[in-house]
C-alpha positions as CSV (number, residue, x, y, z in Angstrom):
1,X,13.6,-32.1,2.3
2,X,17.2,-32.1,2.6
3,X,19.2,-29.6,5.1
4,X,22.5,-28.1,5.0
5,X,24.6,-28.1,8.5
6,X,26.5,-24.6,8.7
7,X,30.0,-25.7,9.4
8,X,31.0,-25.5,12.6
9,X,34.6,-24.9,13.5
10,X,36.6,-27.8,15.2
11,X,39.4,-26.9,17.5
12,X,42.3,-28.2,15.1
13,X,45.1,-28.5,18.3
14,X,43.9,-28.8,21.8
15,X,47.4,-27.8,23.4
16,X,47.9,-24.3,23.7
17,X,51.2,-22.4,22.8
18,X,53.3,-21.7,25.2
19,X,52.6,-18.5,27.6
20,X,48.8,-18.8,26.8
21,X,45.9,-19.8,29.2
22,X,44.9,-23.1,27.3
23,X,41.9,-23.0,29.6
24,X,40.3,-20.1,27.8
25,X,41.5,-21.2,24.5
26,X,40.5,-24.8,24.2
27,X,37.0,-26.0,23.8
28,X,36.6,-29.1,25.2
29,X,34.9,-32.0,23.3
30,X,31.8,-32.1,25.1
31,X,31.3,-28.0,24.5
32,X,32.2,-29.3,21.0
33,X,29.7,-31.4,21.1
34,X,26.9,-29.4,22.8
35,X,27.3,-26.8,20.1
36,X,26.9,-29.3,16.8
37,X,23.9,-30.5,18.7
38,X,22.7,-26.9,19.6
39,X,23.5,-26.2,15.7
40,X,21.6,-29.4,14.8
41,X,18.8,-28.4,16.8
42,X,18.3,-25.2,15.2
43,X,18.6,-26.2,11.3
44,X,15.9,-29.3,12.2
45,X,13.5,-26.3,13.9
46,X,13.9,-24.4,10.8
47,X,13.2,-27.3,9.0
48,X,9.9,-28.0,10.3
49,X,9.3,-24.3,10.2
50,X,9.9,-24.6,6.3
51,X,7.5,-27.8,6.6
52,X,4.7,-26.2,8.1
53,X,4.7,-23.0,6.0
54,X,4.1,-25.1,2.8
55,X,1.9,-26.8,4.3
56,X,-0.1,-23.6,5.2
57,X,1.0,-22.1,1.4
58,X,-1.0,-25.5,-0.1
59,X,-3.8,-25.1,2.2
60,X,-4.7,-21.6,1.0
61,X,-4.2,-22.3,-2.6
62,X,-6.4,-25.3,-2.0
63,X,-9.1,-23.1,0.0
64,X,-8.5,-20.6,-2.9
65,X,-9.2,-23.3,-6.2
66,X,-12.7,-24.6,-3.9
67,X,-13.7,-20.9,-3.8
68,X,-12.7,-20.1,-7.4
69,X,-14.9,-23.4,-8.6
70,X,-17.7,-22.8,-6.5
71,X,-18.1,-19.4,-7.6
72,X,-18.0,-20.5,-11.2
73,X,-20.6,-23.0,-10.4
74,X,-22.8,-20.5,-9.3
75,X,-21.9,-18.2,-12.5
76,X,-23.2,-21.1,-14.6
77,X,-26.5,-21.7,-12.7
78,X,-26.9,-17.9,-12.7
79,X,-26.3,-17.8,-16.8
80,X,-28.5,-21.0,-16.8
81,X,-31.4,-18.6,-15.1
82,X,-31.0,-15.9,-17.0
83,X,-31.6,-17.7,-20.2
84,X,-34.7,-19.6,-19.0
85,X,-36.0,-16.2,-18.0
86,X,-35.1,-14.8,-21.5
87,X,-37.1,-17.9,-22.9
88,X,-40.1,-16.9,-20.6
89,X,-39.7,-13.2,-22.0
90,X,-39.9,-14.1,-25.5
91,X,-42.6,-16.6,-25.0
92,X,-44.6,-14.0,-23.0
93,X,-43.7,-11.5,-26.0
94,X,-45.0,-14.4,-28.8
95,X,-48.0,-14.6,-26.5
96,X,-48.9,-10.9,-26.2
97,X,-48.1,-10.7,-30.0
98,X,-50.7,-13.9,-30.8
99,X,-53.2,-12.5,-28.4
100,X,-53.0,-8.7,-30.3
101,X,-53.3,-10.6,-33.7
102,X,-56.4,-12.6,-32.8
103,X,-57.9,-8.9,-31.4
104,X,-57.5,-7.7,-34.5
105,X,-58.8,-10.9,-36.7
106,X,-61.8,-10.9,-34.1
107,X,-62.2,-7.0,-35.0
108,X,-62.6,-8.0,-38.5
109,X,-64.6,-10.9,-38.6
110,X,-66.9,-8.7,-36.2
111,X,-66.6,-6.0,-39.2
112,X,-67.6,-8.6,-41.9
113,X,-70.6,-10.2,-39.7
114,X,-72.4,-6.4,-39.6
115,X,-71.7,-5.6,-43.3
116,X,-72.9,-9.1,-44.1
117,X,-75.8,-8.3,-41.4
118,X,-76.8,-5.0,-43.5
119,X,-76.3,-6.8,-46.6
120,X,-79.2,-9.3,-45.6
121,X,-81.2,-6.6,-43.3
122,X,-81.2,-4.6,-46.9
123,X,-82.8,-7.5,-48.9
């Protein structure tokens, strides 16, 4: 990550002119000096600040794409259920169908077996 220093103003003549107080007006090169490093200080905090707050902005979006596939996962596994249970239904359904059927072919045979009864009680 690259940074940009903010330009800092260098004293461009260290003698005053005449009738001033040059030592109000000139800034020493160690004051100079103190305040690039001040200025330095500052645009490396702001840096890191800049560091650490994408840092935090990947760590949410990668909290956020776990959360968003594990809830899919458990979508699928619920659709997976609710199909087997829909099989189950319709097998239950075939069964209660099958069992009505052979009620109803039992009913008749019972039917035939007493007219065939009378038939050969009649004889």
């Amino acid at each position: 990550m690259s940074a940009r220093l903010a330009c800092l103003i260098h004293a461009a003549n260290v003698h005053s002119e005449p009738g001033s107080n040059p030592s109000k007006n000139a800034v020493s090169e160690e004051e100079q000096r103190k305040l690039e490093e001040e200025e330095q200080r500052k645009v490396e905090e702001q840096i890191k600040l800049e560091q650490v707050a994408e840092e935090q902005r990947k760590t949410t979006e990668e909290e956020q794409r776990k959360k968003v596939e594990k809830l899919e996962k458990e979508i699928m596994e619920r659709n997976r259920l609710i199909e087997e249970q829909k099989k189950q239904l319709a097998s239950y359904g075939e069964s209660e169908n099958l069992q009505k059927k052979l009620s109803e072919v039992t009913k008749q045979l019972g039917g035939r077996k007493k007219l065939q009864q009378r038939k050969t009680n009649r004889k």
